[in-house]
Backbone and ligand atoms as CSV (ligand in chain L), in Angstrom:
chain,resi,resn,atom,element,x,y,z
A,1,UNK,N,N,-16.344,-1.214,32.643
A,1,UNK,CA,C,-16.169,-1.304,31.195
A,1,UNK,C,C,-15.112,-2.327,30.839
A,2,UNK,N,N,-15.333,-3.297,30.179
A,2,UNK,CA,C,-14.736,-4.424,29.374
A,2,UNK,C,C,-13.925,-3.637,27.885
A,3,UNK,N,N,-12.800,-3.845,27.756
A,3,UNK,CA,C,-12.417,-3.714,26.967
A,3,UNK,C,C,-11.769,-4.794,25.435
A,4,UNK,N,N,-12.653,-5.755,25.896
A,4,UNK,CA,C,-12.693,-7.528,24.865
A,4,UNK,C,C,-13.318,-6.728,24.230
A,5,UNK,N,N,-12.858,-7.006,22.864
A,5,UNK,CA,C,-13.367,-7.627,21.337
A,5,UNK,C,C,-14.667,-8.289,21.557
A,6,UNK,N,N,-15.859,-7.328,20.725
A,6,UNK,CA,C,-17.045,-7.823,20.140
A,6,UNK,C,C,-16.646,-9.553,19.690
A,7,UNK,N,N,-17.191,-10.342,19.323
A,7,UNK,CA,C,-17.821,-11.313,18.799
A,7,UNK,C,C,-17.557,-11.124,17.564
A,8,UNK,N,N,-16.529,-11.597,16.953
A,8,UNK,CA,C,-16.151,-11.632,15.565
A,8,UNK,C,C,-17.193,-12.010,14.451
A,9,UNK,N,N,-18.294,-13.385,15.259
A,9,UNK,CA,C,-18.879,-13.858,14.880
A,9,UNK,C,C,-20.512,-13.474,14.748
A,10,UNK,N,N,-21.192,-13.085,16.189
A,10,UNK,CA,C,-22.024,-12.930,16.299
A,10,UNK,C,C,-22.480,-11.815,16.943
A,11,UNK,N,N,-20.926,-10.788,17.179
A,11,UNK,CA,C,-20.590,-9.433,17.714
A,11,UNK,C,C,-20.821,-9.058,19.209
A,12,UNK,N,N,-21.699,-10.167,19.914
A,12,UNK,CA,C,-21.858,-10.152,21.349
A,12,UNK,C,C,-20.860,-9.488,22.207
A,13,UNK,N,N,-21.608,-8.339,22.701
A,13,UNK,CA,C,-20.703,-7.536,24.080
A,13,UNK,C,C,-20.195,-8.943,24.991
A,14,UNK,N,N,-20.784,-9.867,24.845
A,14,UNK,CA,C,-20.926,-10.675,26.392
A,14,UNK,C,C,-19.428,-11.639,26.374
A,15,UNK,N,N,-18.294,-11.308,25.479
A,15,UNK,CA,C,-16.954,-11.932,25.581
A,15,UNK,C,C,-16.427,-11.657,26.549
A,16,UNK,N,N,-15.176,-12.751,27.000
A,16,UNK,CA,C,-14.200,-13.130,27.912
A,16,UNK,C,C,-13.131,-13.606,27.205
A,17,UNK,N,N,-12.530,-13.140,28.368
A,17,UNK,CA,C,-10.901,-13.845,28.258
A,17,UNK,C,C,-10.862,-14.916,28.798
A,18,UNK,N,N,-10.213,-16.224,28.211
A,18,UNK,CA,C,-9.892,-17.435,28.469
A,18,UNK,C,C,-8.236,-17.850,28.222
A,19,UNK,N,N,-7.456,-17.379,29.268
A,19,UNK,CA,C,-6.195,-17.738,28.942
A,19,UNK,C,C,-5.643,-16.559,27.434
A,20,UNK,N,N,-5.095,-17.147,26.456
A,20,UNK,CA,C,-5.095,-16.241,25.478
A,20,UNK,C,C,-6.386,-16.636,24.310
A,21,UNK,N,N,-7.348,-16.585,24.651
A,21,UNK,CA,C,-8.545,-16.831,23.833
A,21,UNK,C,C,-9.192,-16.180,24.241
A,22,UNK,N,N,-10.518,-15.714,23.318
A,22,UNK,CA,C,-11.311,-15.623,23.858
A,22,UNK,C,C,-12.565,-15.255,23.170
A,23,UNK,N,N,-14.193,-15.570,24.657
A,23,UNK,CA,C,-14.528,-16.673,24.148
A,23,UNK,C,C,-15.853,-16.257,24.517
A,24,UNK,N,N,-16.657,-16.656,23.133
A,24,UNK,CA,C,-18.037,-15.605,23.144
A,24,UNK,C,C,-19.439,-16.858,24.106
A,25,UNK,N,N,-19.891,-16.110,24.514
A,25,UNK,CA,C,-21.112,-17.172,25.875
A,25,UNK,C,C,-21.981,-17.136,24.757
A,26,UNK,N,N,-22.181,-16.298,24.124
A,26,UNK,CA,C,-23.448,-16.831,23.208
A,26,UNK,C,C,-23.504,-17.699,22.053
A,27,UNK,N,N,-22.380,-18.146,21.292
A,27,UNK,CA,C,-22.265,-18.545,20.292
A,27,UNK,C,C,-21.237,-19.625,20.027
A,28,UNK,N,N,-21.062,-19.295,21.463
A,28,UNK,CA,C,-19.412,-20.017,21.593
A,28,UNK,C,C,-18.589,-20.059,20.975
A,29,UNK,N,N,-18.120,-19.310,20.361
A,29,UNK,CA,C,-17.216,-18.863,19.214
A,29,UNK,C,C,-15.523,-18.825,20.226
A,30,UNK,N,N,-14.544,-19.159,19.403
A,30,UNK,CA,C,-13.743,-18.692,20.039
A,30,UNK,C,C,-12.126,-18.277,19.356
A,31,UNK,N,N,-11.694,-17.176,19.975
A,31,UNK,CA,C,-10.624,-16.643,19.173
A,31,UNK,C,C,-9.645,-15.763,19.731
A,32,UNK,N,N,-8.671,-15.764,18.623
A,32,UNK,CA,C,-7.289,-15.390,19.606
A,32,UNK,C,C,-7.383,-13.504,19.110
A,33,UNK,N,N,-6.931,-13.101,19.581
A,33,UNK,CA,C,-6.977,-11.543,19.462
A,33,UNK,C,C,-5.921,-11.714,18.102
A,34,UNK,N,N,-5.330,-11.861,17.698
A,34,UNK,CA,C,-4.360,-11.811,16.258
A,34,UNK,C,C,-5.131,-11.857,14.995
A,35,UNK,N,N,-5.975,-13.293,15.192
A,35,UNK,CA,C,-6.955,-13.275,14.196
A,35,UNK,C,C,-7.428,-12.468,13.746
A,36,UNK,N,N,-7.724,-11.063,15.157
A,36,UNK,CA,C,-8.854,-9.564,14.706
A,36,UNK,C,C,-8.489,-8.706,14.297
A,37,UNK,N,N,-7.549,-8.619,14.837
A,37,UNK,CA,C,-6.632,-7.352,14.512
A,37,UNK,C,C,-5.931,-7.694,13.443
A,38,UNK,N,N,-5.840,-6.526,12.544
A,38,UNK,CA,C,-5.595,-6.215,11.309
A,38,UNK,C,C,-3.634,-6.514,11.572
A,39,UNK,N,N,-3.178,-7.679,10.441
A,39,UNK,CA,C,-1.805,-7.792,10.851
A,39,UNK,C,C,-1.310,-6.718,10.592
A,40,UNK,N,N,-0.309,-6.508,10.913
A,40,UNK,CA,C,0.071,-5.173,10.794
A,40,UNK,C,C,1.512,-5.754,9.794
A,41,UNK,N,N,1.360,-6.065,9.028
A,41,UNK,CA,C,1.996,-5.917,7.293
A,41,UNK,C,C,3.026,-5.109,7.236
A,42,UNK,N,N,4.162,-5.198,6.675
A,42,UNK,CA,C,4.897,-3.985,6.729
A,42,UNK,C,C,4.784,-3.324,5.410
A,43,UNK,N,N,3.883,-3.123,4.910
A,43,UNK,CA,C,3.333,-2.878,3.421
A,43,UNK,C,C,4.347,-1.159,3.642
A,44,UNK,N,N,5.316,-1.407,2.688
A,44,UNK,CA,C,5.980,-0.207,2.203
A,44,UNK,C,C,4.962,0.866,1.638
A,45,UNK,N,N,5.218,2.474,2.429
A,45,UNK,CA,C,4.214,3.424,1.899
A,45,UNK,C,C,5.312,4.182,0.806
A,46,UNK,N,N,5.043,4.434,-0.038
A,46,UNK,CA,C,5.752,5.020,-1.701
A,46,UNK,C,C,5.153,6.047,-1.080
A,47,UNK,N,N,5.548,7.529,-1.512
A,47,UNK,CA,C,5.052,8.450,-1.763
A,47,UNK,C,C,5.775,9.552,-2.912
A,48,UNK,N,N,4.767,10.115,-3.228
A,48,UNK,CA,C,5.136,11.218,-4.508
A,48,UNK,C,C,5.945,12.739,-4.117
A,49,UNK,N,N,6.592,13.447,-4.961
A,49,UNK,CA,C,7.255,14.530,-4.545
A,49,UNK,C,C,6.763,15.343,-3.493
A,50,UNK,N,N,5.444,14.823,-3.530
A,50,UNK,CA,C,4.579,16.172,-3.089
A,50,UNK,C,C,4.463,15.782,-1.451
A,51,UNK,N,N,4.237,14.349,-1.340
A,51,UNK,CA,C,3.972,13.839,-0.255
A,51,UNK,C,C,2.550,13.022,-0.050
A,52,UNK,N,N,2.354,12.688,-1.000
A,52,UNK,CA,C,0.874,11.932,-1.488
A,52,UNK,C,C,1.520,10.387,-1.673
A,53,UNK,N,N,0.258,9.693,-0.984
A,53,UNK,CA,C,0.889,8.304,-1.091
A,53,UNK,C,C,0.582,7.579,-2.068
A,54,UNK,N,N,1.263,6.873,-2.641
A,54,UNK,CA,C,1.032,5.990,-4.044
A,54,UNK,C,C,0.362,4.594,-3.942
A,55,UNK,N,N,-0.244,4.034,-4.983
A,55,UNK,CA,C,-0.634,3.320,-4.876
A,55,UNK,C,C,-0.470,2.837,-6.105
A,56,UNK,N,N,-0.832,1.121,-6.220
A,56,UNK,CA,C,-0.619,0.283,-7.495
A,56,UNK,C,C,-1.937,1.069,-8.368
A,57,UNK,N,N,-1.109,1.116,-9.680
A,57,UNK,CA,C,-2.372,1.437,-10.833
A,57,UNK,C,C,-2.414,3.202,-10.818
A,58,UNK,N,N,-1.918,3.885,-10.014
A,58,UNK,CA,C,-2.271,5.491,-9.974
A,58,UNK,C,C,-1.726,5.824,-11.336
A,59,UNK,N,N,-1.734,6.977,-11.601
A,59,UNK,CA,C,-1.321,7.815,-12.709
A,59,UNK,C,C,-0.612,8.647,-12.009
A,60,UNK,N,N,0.628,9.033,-12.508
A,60,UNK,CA,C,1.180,10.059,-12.244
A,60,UNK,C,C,2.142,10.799,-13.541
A,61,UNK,N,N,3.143,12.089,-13.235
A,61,UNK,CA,C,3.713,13.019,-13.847
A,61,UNK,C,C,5.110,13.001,-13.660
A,62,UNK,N,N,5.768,13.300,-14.696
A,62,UNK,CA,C,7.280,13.467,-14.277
A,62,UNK,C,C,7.199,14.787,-13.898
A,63,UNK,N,N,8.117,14.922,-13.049
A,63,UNK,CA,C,7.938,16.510,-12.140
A,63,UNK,C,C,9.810,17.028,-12.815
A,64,UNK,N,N,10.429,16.229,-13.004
A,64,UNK,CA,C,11.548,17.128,-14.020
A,64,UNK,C,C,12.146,15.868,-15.104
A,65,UNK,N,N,12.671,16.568,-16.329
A,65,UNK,CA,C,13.444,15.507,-17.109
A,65,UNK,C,C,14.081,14.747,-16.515
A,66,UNK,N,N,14.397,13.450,-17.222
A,66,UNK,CA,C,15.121,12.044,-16.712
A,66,UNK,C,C,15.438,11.543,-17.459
A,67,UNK,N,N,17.016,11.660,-17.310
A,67,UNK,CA,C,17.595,10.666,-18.306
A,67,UNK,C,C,17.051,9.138,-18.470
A,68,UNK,N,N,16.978,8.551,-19.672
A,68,UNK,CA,C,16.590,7.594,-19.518
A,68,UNK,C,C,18.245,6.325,-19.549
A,69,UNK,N,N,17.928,5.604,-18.131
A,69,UNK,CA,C,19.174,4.508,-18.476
A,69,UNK,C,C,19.385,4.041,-19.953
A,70,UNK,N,N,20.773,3.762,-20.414
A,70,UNK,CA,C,21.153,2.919,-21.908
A,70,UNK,C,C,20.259,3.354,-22.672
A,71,UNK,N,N,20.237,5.038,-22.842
A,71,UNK,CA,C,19.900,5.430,-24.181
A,71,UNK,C,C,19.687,7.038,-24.223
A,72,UNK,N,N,19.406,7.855,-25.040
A,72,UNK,CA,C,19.968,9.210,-25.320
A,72,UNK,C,C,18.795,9.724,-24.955
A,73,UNK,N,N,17.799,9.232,-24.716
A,73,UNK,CA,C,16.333,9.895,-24.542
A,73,UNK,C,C,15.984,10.662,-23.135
A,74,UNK,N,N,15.695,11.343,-23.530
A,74,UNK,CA,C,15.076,12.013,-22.115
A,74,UNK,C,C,13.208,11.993,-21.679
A,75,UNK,N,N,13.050,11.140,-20.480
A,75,UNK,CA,C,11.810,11.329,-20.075
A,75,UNK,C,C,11.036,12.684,-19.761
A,76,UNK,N,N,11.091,13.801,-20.493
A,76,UNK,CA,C,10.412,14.958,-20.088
A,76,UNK,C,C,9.677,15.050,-19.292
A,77,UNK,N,N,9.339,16.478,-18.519
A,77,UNK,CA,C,9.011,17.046,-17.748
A,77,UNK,C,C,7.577,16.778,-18.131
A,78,UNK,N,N,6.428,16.234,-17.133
A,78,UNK,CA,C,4.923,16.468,-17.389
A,78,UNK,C,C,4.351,14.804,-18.364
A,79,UNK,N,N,5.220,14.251,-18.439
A,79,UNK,CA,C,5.259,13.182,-19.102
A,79,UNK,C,C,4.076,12.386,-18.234
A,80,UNK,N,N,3.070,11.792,-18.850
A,80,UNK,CA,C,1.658,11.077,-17.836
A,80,UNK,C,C,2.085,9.700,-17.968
A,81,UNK,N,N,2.289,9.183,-16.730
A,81,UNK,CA,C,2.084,8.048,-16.906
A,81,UNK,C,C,1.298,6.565,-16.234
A,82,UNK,N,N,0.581,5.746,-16.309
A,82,UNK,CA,C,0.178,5.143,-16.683
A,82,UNK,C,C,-0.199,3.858,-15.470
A,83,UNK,N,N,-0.892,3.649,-14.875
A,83,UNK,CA,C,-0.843,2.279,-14.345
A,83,UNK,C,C,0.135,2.426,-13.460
A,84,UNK,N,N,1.249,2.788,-12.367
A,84,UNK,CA,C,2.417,2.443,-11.651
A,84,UNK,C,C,1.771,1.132,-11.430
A,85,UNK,N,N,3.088,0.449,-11.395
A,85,UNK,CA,C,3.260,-0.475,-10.130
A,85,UNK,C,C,4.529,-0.345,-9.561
A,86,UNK,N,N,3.918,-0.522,-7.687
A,86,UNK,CA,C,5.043,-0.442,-6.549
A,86,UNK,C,C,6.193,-1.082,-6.662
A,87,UNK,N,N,7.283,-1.052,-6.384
A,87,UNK,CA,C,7.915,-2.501,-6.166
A,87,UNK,C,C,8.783,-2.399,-5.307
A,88,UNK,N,N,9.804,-2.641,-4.899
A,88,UNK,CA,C,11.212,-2.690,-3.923
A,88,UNK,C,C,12.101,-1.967,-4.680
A,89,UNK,N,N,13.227,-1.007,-3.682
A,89,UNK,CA,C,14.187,-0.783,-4.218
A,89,UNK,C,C,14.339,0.624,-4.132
A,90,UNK,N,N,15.162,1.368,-5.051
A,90,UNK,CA,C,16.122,2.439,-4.858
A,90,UNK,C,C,15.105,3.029,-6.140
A,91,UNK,N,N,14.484,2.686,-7.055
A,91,UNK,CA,C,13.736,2.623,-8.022
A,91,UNK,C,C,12.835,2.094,-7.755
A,92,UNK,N,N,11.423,2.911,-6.902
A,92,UNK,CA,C,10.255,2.133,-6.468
A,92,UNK,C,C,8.992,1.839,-7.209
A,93,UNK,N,N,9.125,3.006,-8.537
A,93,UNK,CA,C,7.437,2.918,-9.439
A,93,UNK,C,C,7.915,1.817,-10.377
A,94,UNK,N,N,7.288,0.857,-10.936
A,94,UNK,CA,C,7.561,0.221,-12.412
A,94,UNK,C,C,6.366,0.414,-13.346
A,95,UNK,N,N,6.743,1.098,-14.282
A,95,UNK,CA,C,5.728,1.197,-15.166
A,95,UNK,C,C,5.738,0.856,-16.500
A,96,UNK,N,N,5.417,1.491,-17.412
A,96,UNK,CA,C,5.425,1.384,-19.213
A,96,UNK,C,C,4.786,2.464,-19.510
A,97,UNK,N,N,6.007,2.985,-20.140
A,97,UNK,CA,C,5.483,4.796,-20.899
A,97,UNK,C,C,5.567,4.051,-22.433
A,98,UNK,N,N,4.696,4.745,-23.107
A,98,UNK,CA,C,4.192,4.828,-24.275
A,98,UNK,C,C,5.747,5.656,-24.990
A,99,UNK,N,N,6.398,4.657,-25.824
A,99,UNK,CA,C,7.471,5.137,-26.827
A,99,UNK,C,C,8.843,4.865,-25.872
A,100,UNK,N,N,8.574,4.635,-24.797
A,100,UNK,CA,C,10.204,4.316,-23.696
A,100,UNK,C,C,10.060,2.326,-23.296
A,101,UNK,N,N,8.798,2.061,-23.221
A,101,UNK,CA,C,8.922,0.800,-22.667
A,101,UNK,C,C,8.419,0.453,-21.230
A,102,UNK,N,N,8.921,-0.560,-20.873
A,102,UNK,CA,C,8.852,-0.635,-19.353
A,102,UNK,C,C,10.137,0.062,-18.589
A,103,UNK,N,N,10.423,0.875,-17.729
A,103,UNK,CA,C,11.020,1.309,-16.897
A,103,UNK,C,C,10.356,1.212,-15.571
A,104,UNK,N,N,12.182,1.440,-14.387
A,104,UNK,CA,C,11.607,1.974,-13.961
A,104,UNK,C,C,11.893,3.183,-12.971
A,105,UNK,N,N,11.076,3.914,-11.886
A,105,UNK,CA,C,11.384,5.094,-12.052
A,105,UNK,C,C,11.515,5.577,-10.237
A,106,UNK,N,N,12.236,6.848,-9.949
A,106,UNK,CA,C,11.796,6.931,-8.323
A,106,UNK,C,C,11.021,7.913,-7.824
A,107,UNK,N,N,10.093,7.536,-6.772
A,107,UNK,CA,C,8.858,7.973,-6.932
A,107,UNK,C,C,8.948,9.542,-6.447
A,108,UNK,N,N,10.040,10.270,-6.402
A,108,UNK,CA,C,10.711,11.375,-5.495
A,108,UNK,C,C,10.562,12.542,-7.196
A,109,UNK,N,N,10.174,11.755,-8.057
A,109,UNK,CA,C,10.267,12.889,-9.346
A,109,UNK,C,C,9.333,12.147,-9.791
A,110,UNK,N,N,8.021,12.081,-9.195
A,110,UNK,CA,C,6.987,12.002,-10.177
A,110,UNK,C,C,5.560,12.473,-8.831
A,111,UNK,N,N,5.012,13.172,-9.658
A,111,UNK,CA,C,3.470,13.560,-8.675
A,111,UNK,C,C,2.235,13.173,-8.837
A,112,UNK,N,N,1.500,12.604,-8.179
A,112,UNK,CA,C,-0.051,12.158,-8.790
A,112,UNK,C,C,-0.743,12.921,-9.495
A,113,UNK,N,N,-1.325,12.516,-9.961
A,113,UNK,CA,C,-2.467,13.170,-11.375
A,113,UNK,C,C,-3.446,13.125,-10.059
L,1,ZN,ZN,ZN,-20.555,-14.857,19.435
């Protein structure tokens, strides 16, 4: 049993290794194993109170009141909101609540819808 990568191209069992290539007999295709494999990204995983992973665009809930920075308002409890987007930081959701603006928020007090 061969353990080479199908044929990216033309999926042929019939690949070899050529140095660090490698290299299909039928099609002659040829390629480095990096190309195939999925880079491995260090794509930051967000997750919600609960332990559910977030994603750009989800909806989620405030799971307790939150002060809101530079101003007297409080983000209530159950509050839906809208579209997240991910971003970097100590403050990972950025969103826009309806009557607060754009904020933004950490994803440790809010749960997916
Ligand atoms: Zn091929």
């Amino acid at each position: 049993m061969s353990d080479f990568p199908n044929c990216p191209k033309c999926h042929s069992e019939y690949t070899y290794e050529d140095g660090n290539l490698f290299v299909c007999p039928e099609c002659a295709y040829e390629w480095t194993l990096e190309s195939v494999t999925e880079s491995s990204e260090d794509k930051k995983i967000v997750k919600d109170a609960n332990g559910n992973v977030l994603n750009d665009g989800d909806s989620v809930t405030v799971i307790k009141d939150l002060k809101v920075k530079g101003s007297s308002s409080v983000l209530k409890i159950g509050t839906k909101i809208k579209n997240i987007r991910l971003v970097d930081g100590d403050h990972n959701i950025d969103c826009k609540i309806d009557g607060f603006g754009a904020m933004k928020l950490k994803s440790e007090f809010v749960k997916k819808v």
